[in-house]
C-alpha positions as CSV (number, residue, x, y, z in Angstrom):
1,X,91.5,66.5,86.2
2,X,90.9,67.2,89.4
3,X,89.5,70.5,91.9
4,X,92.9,71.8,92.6
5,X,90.5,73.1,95.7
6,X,90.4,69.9,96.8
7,X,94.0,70.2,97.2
8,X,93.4,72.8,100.1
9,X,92.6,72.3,103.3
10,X,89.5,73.4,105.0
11,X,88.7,75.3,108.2
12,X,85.6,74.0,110.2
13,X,83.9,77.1,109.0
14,X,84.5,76.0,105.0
15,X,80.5,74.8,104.2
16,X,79.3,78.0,106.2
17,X,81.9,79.9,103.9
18,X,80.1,78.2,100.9
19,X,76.9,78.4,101.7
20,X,77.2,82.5,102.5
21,X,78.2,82.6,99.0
22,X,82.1,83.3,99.8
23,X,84.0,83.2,97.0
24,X,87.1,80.7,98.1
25,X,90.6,81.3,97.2
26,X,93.7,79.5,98.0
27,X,95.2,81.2,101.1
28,X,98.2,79.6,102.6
29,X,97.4,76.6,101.8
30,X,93.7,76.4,103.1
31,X,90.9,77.4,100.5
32,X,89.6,81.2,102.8
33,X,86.9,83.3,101.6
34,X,88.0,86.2,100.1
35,X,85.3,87.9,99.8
36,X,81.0,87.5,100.0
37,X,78.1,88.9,97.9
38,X,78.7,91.8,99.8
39,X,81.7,93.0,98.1
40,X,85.0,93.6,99.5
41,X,84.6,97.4,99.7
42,X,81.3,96.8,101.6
43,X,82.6,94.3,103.8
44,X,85.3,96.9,105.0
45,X,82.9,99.7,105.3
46,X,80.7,97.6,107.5
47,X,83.7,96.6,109.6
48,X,84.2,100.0,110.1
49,X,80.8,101.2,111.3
50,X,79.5,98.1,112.7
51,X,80.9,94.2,113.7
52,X,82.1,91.5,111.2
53,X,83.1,88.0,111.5
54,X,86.4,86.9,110.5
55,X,87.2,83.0,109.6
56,X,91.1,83.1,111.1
57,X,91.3,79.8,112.0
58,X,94.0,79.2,109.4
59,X,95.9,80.9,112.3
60,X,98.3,77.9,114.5
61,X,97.6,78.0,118.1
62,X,100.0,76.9,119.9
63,X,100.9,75.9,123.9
64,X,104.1,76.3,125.1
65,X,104.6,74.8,129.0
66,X,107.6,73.6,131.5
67,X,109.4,74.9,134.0
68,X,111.6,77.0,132.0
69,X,109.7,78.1,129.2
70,X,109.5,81.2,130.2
71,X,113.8,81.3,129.8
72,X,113.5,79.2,126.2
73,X,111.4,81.2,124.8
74,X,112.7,85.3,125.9
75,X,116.0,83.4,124.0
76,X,114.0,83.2,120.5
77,X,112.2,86.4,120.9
78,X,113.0,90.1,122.0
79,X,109.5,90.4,124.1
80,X,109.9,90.9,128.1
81,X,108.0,88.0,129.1
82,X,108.7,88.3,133.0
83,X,106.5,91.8,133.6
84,X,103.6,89.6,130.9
85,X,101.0,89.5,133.7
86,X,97.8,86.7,133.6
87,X,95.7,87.2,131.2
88,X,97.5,89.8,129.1
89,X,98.9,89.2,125.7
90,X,101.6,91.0,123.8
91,X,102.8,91.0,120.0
92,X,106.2,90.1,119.2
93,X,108.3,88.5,116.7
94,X,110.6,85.3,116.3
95,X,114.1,86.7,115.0
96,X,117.2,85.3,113.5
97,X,121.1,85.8,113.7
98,X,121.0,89.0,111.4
99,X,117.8,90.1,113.3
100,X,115.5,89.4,110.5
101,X,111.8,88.7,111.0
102,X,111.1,84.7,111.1
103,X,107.5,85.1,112.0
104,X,105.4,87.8,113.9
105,X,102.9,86.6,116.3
106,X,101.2,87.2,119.6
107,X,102.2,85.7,122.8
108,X,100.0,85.6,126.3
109,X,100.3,84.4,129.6
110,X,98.0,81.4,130.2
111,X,98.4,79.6,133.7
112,X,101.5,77.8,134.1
113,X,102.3,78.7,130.8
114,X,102.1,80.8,127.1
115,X,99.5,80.8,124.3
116,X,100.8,81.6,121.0
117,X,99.3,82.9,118.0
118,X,101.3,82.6,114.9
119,X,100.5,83.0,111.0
120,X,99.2,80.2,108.7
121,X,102.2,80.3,106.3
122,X,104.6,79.7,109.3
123,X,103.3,77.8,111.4
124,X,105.2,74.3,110.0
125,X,108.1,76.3,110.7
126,X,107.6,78.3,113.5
127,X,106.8,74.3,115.3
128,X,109.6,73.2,114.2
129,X,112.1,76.5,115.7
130,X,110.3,76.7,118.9
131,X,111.0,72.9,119.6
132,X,114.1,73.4,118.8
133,X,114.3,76.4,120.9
134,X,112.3,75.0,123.8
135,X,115.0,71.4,123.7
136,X,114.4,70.2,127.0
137,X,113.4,73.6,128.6
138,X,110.0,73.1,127.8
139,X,107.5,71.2,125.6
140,X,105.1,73.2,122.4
141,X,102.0,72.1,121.3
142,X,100.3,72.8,117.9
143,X,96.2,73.0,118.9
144,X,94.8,71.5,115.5
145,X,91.6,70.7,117.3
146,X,90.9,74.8,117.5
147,X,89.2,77.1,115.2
148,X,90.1,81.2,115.5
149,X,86.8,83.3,114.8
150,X,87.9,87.5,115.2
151,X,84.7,89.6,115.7
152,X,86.1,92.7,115.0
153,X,84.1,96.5,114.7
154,X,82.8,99.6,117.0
155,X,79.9,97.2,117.8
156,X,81.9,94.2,118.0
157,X,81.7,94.5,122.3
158,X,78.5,95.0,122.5
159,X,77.4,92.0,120.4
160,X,79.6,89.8,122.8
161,X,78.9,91.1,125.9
162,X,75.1,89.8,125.0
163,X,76.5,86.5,125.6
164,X,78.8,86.7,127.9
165,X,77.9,89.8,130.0
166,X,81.3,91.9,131.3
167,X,83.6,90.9,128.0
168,X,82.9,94.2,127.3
169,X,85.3,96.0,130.2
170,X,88.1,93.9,128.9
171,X,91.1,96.1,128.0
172,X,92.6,95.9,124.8
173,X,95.1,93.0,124.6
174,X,93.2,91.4,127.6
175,X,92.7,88.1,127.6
176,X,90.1,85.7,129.5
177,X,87.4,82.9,128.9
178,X,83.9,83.1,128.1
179,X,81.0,80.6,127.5
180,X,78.9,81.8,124.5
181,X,75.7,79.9,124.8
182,X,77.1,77.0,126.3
183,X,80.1,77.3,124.1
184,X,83.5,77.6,126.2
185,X,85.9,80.6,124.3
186,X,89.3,82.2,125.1
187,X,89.3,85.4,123.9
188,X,91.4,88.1,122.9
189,X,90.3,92.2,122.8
190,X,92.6,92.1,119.8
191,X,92.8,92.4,116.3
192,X,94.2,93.0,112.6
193,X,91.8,95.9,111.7
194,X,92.9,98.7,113.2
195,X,89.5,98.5,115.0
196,X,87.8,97.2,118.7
197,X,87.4,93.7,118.5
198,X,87.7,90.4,119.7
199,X,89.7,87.1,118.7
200,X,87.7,84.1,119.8
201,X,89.4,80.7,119.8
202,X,86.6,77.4,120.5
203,X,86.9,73.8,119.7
204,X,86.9,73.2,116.1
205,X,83.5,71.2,116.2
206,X,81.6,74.0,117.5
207,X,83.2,77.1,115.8
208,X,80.3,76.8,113.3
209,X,77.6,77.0,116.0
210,X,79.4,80.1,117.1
211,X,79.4,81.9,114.3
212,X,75.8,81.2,113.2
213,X,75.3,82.9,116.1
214,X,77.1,85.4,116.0
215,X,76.2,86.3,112.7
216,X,72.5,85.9,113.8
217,X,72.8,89.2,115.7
218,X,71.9,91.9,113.4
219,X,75.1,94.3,113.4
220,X,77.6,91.1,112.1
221,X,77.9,90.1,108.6
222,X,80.7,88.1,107.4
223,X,84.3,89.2,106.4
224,X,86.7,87.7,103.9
225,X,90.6,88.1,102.8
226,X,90.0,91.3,101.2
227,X,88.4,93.8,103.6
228,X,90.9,92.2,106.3
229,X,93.6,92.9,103.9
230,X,92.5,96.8,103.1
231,X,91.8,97.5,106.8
232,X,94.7,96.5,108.4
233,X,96.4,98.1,105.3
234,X,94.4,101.5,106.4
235,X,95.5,100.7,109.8
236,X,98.9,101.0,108.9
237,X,99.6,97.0,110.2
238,X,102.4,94.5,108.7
239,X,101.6,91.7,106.7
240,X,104.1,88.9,107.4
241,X,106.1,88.0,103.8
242,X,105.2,91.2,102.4
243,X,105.8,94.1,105.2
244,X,108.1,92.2,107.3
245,X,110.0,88.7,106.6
246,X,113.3,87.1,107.0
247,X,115.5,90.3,105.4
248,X,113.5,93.2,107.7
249,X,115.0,94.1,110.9
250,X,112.0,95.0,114.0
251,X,113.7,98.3,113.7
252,X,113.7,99.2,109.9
253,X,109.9,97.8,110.2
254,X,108.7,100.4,112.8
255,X,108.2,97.8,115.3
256,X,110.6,98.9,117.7
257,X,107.9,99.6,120.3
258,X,107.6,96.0,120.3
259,X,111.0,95.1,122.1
260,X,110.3,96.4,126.0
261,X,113.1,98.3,127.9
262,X,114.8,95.2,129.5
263,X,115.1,93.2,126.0
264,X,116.4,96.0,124.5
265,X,119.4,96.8,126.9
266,X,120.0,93.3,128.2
267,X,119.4,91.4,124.5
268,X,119.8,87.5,124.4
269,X,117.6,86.7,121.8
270,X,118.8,86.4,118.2
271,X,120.0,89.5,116.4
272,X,120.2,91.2,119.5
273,X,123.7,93.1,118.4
274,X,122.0,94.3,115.1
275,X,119.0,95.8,116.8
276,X,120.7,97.4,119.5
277,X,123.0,99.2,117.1
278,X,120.2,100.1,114.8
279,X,118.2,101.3,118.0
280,X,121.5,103.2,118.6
281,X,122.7,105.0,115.4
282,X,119.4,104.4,113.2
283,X,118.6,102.0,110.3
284,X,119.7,102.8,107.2
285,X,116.2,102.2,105.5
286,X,112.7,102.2,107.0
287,X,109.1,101.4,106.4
288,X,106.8,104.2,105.5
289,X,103.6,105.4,104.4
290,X,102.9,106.4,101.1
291,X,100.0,108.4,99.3
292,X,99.7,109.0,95.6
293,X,98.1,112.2,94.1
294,X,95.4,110.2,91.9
295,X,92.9,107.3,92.2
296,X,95.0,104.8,90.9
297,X,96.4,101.9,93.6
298,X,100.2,101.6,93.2
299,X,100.5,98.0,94.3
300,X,102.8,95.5,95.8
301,X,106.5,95.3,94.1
302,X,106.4,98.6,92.3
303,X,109.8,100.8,92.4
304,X,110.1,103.5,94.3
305,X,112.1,106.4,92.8
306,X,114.1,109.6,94.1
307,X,113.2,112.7,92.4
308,X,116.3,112.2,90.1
309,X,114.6,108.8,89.0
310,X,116.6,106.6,90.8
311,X,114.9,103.3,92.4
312,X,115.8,104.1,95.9
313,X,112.7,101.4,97.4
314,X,110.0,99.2,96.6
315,X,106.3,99.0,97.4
316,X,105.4,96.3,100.0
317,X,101.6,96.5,100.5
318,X,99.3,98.9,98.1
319,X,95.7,99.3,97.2
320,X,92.6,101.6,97.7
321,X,92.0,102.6,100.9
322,X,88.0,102.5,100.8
323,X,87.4,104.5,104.9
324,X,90.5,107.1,103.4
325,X,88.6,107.3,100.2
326,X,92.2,107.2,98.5
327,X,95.0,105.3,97.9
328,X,97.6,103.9,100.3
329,X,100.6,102.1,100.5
330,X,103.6,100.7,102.1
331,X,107.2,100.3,101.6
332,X,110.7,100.9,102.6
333,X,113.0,103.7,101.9
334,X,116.5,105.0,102.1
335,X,116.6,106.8,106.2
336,X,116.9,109.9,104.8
337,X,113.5,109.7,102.3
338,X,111.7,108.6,105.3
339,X,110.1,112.1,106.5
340,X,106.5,112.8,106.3
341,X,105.9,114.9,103.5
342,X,109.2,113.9,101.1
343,X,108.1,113.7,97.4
344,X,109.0,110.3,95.9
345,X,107.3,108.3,92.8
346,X,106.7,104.5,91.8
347,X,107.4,103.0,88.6
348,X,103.9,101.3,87.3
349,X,104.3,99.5,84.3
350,X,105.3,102.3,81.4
351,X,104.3,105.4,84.1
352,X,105.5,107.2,86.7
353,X,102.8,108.1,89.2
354,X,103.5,110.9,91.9
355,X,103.7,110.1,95.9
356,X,104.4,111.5,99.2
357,X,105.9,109.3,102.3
358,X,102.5,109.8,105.0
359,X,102.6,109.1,108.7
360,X,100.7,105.9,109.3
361,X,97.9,104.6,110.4
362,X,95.8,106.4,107.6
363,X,92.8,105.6,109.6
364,X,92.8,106.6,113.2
365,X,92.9,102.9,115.4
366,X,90.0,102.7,117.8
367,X,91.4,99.9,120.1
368,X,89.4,100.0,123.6
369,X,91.7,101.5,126.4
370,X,89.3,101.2,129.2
């Protein structure tokens, strides 16, 4: 029989991966470390206190051009794309008719045009809606000949301004190019950690010359699918097919500061009608924190229940929380069960375990401001 691995496919940074001892799993269809001798609770503690590398290149990158590309896409996407200045970046989120979440992703101004950032499950599809969208307003292209590297941690800018001296004043969601020891970069002061950091997208034949260096600098170790997962899950961010997908709303998600103040009064972008009423009179369910009174994780798909018993929600993300020392999930619930401090419980196999909705982020982000 054969390696279902060889099934997957491989970023440029796969024999690094390998040869650091990751431990690959199948990930969207690409075989990602998930985690490396380190340990995934080690992994995320040293994220939080000093710099680690992230393989995202799984990511699609994508360039959007044309004259009226700037129209096409504002008609696929609640985001205010007119006040988007040069060299900023802003997250947003591809919607459909009933104002459910297609794909979220990150969108930036790039010369005569946009640079998207979009997840590794959806990228196929997200091609396929934004040519669609685009018709002859405008032309997409899918960057397969790019890797995404994301340096993320408290020391993250000042391993990268050793190489490319200044990288350090730029604001958070800034974007502007770099050369890393010869190496030309765009890079992002962005992340999905909760923490200061950088995204760093090079040409796919040198992304493993970058990251031996940057993991050559004493603060950086490497990062897999685990600690990314439990610090953005700490950081209180959404993971696409879990958090948010096609039956979420921006609005019962939380994300509502996403949509600017023109988008949301003039609309035309799909779902506008549903997310302006909801904006309006309030959604009738909405993503929340949760905490449990014991060690245990309650994990993704458990009920949640009313205190009559009832399933009133469900749990969307869960696990242990290793900077919160506890616990911590994610999940939706009836409006009115929404409130800090409401007493709720999850079903877990045979059990009942105790929480409480909890405002979010657990762990405090630390995104630079300048």
């Amino acid at each position: 029989m054969s390696d279902p691995e060889e099934t997957l496919l491989r970023t440029p940074l796969y024999d690094l991966h390998c040869e650091l001892g990751g431990r690959m799993v199948p990930f969207a269809g690409y075989a990602m470390p998930v985690q490396y001798p380190a340990g995934i609770m080690g992994e995320h503690n040293h994220c939080r206190a000093a710099a680690s590398l992230f393989d995202v290149s799984h990511m699609g990158q994508v360039r959007v051009t044309g004259a009226q590309a700037e129209a096409a896409l504002e008609a696929l996407m609640p985001v205010d794309l007119a006040t988007l200045a040069p060299g900023q970046q802003r997250y947003t989120f591809f919607t459909n008719d009933s104002a459910g979440i297609l794909d979220d992703l990150m969108v930036a101004r790039e010369g005569e045009g946009f640079f998207l950032v979009v997840n590794a499950a959806c990228k196929a599809a997200d091609f396929a809606h934004l040519q669609q969208g685009l018709g002859k307003h405008g032309q997409a292209e899918m960057l397969e000949d790019l890797a995404l590297l994301a340096l993320q941690g408290p020391q993250a800018a000042a391993v990268l301004s050793r190489f490319a001296p200044g990288v350090d004043r730029l604001k958070f969601m800034g974007v502007a190019e770099i050369t890393v020891e010869g190496l030309r970069c765009r890079v992002t002061r962005s992340g999905y950690t909760g923490e200061d950091g950088y995204e760093i997208s090079v040409a796919a034949g040198e992304a493993e010359a970058l990251a031996r260096r940057l993991l050559a600098e004493s603060e950086v170790m490497p990062a897999g699918l685990g600690a990314r997962d439990s610090l953005r899950l700490e950081a209180g961010l959404c993971l696409y097919g879990h958090d948010i997908d096609e039956t979420t709303t921006p609005v019962e998600a939380g994300l509502t500061w996403a949509i600017q103040k023109r988008r949301r009064s003039e609309g035309g972008f799909p779902g506008d009608a549903v997310i302006q009423t909801q904006i309006a009179e309030g959604a009738g369910r909405k993503r929340v924190g949760l905490r449990t009174t014991g060690r245990a994780p309650v994990r993704e798909g458990a009920e949640i229940l009313n205190q009559a018993g009832e399933a009133v929600g469900r749990v969307t993300s869960g696990g242990f929380g290793p900077s919160v020392e506890a616990p911590v999930a994610m999940g939706y619930l009836p409006s009115e069960l929404a409130k800090p401090g409401t007493e709720v419980s999850a079903r877990v196999r045979n059990r009942t375990v105790d929480m409480e909705v909890a405002k979010m982020p657990f762990q405090p982000h630390n995104y630079f401001r300048g």
